[in-house]
RORO-655078 format. One line per 3 residues: for each residue y, z, x of N, C-alpha, C. Coordinates in steps of 0.001 Angstrom, whole numbers, padded with zeros to 6 digits. Example, Ala and Ser with C-alpha at 12.3 -4.5 7.8 and 13.67 -1.06 7.14 Angstrom:
-005690:007800:013190:-004500:007800:012300:-003300:007800:013200  -002250:007080:012850:-001060:007140:013670:000030:007870:012900
This chain:
003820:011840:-028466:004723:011299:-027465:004676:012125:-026189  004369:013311:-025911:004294:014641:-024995:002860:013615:-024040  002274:013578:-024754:001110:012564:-023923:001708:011844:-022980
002126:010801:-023506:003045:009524:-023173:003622:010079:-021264  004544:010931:-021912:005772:010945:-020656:004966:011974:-019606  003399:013229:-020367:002798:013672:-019517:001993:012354:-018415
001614:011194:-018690:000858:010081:-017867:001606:009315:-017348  002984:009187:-017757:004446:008654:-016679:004296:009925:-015549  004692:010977:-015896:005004:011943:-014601:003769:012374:-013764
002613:011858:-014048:001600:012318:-013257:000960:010538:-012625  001471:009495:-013029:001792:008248:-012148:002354:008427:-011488  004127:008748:-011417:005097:008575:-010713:004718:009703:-009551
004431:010753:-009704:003580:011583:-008935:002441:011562:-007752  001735:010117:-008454:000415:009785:-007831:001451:008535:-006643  001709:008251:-007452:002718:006790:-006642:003543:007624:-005105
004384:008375:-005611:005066:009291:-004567:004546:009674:-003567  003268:010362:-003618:002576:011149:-002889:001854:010169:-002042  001435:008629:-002128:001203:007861:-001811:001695:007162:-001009
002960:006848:-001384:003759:006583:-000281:004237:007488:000698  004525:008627:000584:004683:009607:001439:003401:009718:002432  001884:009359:001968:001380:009410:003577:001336:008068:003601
001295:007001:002751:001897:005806:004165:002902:005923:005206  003443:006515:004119:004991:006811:005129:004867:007180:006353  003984:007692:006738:003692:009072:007744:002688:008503:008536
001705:007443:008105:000101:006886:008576:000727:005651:009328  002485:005047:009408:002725:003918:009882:003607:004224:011216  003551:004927:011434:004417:005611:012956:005526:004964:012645
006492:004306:012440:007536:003656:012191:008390:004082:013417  008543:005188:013709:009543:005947:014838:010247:007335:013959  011164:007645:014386:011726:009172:014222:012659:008285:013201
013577:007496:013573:014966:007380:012577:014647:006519:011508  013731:005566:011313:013816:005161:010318:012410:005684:009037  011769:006770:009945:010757:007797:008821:011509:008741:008438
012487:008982:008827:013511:010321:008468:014054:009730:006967  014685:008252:007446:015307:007199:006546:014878:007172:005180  013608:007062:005735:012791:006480:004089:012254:007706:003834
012146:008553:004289:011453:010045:004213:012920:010724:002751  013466:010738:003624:015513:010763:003141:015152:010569:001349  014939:009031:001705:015118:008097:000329:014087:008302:-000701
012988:008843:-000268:011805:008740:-001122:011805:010388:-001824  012529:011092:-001163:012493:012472:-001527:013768:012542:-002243  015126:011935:-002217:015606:012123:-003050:016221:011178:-004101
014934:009991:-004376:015205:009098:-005300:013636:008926:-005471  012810:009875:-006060:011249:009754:-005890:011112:008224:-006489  011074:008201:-007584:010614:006912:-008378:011136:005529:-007070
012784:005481:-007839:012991:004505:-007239:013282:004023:-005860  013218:005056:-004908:012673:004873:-003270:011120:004620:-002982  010590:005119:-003869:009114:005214:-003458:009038:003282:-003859
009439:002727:-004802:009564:001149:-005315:010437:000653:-004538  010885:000848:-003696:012056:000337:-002570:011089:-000262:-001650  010698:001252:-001214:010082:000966:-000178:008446:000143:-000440
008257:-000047:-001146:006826:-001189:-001300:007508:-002122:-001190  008423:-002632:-001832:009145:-003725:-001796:009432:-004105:-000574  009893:-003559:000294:010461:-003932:001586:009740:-003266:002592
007931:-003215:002369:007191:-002491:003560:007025:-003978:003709  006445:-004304:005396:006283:-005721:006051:004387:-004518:006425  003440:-005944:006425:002175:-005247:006543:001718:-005167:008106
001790:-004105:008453:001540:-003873:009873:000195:-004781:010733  000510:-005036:011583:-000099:-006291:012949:-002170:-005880:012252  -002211:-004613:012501:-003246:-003880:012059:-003820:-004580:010296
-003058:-004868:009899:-003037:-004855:008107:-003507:-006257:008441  -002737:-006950:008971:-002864:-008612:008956:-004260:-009027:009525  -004550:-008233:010500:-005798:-008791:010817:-007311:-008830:010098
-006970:-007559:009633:-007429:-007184:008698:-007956:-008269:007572  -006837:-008687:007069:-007155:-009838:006150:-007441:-011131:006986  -007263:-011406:007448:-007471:-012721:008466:-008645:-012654:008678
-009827:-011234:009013:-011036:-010690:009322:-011649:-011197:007858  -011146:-010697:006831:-011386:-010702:005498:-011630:-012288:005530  -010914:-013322:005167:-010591:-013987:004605:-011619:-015084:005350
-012237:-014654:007423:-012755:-015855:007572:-014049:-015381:007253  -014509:-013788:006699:-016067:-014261:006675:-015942:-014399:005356  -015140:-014626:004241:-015537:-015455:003195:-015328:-017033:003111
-014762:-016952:004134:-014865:-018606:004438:-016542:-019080:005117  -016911:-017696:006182:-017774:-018564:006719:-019356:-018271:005649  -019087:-017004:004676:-019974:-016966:003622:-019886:-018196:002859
-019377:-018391:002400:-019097:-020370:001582:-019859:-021164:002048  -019332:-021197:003267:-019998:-022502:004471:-021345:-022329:004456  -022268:-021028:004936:-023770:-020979:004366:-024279:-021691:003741
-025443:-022553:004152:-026549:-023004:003066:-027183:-022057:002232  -027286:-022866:001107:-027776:-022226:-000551:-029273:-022159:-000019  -030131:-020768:-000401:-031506:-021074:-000274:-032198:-021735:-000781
-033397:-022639:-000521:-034120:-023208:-001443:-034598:-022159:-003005  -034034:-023341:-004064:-034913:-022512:-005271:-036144:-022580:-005354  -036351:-021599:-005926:-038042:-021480:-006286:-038883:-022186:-006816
């Protein structure tokens, strides 16, 4: 069982530390990185799950997928090569 709760605390760990440099990589401003900075440090688990929950994906993020999404659209659209 020592296994067990050692691969919970070294998740919840990996998770934390994770969000802490999103936290930090999204400029957000001074008062509301303090905020979640606040929340994530002294509710690790369940701030660090707050805040995924209620991150919105930055202008940057969206395009991102929008970039994504049309060259697999325009990969589709491609003609199949002739078979051999």
């Amino acid at each position: 069982m020592s296994l067990f709760w050692t691969l919970i605390a070294i998740l919840v760990a990996v998770i934390w530390v994770i969000t802490l440099i999103d936290l930090f990589r999204r400029h957000l401003g001074a008062g509301p990185t303090i905020g979640w900075l606040v929340l994530v440090i002294v509710l690790p688990f369940v701030g660090a799950l707050i805040y995924w929950i209620v991150r919105k994906p930055s202008t940057g993020e969206v395009q991102q997928y929008v970039d994504v999404e049309r060259e697999m659209r325009h990969e589709e659209q491609r003609p199949m090569p002739p078979a051999p």
